[in-house]
C-alpha positions in Angstrom: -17.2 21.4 9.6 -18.9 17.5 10.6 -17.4 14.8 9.7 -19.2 14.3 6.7 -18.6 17.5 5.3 -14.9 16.7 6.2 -15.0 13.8 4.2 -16.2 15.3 0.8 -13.9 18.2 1.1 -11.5 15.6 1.3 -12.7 13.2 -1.7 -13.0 16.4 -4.0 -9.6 17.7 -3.0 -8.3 14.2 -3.8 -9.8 14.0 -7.2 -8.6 17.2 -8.3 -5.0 16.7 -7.5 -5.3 13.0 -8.6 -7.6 12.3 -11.7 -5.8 10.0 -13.4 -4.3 7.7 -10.4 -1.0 5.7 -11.5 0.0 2.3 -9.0 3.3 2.8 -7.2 4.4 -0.7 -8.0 5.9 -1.6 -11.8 3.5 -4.7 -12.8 2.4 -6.8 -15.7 -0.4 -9.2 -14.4 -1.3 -9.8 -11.2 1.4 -12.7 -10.0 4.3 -10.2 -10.5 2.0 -7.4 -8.4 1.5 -9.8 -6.1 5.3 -10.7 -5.8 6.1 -6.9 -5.4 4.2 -6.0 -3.2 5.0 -8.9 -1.1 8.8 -7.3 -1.6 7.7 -3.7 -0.4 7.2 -4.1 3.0 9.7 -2.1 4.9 11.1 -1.0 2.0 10.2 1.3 -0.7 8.3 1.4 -4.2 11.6 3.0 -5.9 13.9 0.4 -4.9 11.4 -2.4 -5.4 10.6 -0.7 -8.8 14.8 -1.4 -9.5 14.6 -5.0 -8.0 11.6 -6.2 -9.7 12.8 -6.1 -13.4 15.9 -8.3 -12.5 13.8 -10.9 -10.7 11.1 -11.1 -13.5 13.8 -11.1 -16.2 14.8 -14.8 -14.7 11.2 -15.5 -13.6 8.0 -13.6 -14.1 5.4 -16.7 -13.0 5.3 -19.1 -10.8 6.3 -21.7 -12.9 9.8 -20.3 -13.2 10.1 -19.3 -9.9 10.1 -22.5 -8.5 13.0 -23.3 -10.8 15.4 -21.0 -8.9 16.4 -22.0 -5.3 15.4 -19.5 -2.4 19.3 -18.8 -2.4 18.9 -17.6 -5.8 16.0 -15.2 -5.4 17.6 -13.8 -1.9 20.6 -12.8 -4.1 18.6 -10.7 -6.4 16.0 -9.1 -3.8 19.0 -9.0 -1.0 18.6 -4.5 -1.6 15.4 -4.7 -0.8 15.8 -5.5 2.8 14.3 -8.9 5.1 15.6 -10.9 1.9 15.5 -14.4 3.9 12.1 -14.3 4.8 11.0 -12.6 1.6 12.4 -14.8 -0.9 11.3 -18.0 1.4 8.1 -16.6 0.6 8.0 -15.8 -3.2 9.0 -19.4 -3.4 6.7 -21.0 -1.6 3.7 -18.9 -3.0 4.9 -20.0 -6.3 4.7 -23.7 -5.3 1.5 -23.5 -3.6 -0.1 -21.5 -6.7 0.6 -24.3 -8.9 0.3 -27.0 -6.9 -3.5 -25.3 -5.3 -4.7 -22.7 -8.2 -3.3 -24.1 -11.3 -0.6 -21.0 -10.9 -2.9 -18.5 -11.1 -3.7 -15.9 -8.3 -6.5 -16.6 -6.2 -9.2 -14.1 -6.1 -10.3 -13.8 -2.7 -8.8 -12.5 0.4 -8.8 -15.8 2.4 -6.5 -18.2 -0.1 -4.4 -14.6 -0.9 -4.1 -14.9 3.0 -3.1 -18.3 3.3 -0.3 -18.1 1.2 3.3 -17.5 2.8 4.4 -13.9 3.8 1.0 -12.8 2.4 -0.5 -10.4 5.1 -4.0 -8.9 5.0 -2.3 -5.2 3.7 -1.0 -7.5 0.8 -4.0 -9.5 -0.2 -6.4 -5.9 0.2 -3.7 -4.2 -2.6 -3.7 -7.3 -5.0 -7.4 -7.5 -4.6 -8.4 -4.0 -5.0 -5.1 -3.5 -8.0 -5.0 -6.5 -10.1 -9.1 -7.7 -9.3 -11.0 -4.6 -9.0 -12.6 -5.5 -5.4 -13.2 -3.0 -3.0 -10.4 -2.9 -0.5 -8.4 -0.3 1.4 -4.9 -1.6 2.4 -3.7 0.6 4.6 0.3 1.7 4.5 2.2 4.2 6.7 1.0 7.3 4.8 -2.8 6.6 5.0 -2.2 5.3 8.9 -0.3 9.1 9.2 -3.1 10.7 7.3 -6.6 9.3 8.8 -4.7 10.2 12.4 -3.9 14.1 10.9 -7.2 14.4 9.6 -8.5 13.5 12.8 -10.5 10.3 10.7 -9.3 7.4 13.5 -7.2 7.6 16.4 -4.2 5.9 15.0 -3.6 3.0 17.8 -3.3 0.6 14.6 -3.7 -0.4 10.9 -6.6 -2.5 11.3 -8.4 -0.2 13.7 -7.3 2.4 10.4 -8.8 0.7 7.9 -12.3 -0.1 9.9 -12.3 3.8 10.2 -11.9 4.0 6.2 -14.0 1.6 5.1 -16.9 3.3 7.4 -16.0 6.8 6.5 -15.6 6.4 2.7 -18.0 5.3 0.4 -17.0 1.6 -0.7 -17.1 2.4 -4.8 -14.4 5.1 -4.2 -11.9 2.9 -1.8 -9.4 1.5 -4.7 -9.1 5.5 -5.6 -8.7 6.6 -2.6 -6.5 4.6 -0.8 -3.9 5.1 -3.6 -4.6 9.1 -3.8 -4.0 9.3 0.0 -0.9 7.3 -0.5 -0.1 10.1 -3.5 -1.0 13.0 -1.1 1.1 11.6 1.8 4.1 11.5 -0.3 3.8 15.2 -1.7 2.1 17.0 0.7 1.9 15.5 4.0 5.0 13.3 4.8 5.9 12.4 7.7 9.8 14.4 7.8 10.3 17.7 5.9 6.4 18.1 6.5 5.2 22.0 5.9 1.7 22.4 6.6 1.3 25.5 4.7 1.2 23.2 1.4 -0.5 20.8 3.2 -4.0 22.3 1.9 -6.5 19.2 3.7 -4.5 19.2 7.1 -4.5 22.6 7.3 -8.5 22.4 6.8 -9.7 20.0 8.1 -6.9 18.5 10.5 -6.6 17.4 14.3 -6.3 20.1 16.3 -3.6 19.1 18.5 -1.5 18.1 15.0 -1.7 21.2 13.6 -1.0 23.2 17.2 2.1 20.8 17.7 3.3 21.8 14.3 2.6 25.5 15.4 4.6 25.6 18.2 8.1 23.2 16.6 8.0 26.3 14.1 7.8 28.9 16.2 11.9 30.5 16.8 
């Protein structure tokens, strides 16, 4: 199979398990996306999905936010993990959105970037969720993935996503990158993995992947 050929089996599989792509993250608009996802880094969409409704009861723009002190938000967040530096952050986004965009969320990847504990992963999902641009933030599951399909080499996220954005056709990347994410989670995790249900490794996968998993199996 080339690599093209690898790619379309993969897009078609995709779209067949996924036609109707739901985002991992509870949101209304896209300052409380960007707030969540900004709370789901090294931690997960469940627990941020319990967190989230008890911060945006008190505060669900920036406005509000700023009214609460960064103790205040650290006590609510606190479950989600890295709550000091998190809830430094959500508060001074908040001030900079009013004070610099009127409290809205920027639209472009450079003044998403300049805000405070906003990282490139977080600006590409706010911009590709809440705006509709192209992007293709790349999380644990798709860095797994693009290694097992034998898509990039895996040495890091950005290296990843330059591998994506190259391989995939740019009007399909804000499907895509959430359907991999889907996939990762049911079929191809990274514990508890069984490449038997795993139906695009086991076709189109890395062959030293698929010979490792071989062999941990055999008795």
């Amino acid at each position: 199979m080339t690599k093209t050929e690898k790619v379309k089996f993969i897009i078609n599989t995709l779209y067949k398990l996924y036609p109707e792509i739901p985002i991992p993250l509870d949101h209304k608009d896209p300052y409380t996306l960007l707030i969540a996802v900004l709370m789901s880094a090294q931690s997960t969409d469940i627990r941020v999905n319990k967190i989230t409704p008890l911060l945006f009861e008190k505060a669900d723009n920036p406005y509000d936010m700023v009214k609460l002190s960064v103790e205040d938000i650290r006590d609510i967040i606190k479950p989600v993990g890295l709550s000091p530096m998190k809830s430094k952050g959500i508060h001074g986004l908040s001030k900079i959105l009013i004070e610099k965009h009127k409290g809205k969320v920027p639209k472009s990847f450079e003044a998403l970037e300049e805000l405070p504990a906003v990282g490139h992963k977080t600006a590409s999902v706010v911009m590709s969720q809440a705006f509709g641009v192209p992007a293709f933030p790349v999380d644990t599951h798709i860095h797994r993935l693009m290694y097992r399909w034998n898509l990039s080499n895996g040495k890091n996220v950005s290296q990843t996503e330059k591998d994506a954005k190259r391989l995939f056709p740019k009007e399909l990347w804000n499907d895509l990158h959430l359907q991999i994410i889907w996939y990762g989670r049911e079929y191809s995790p990274a514990r508890g993995w069984d490449l038997h249900k795993d139906i695009i490794t086991k076709t189109v996968g890395r062959k030293s992947v698929i010979q490792d998993y071989l062999k941990s199996k055999k008795p």
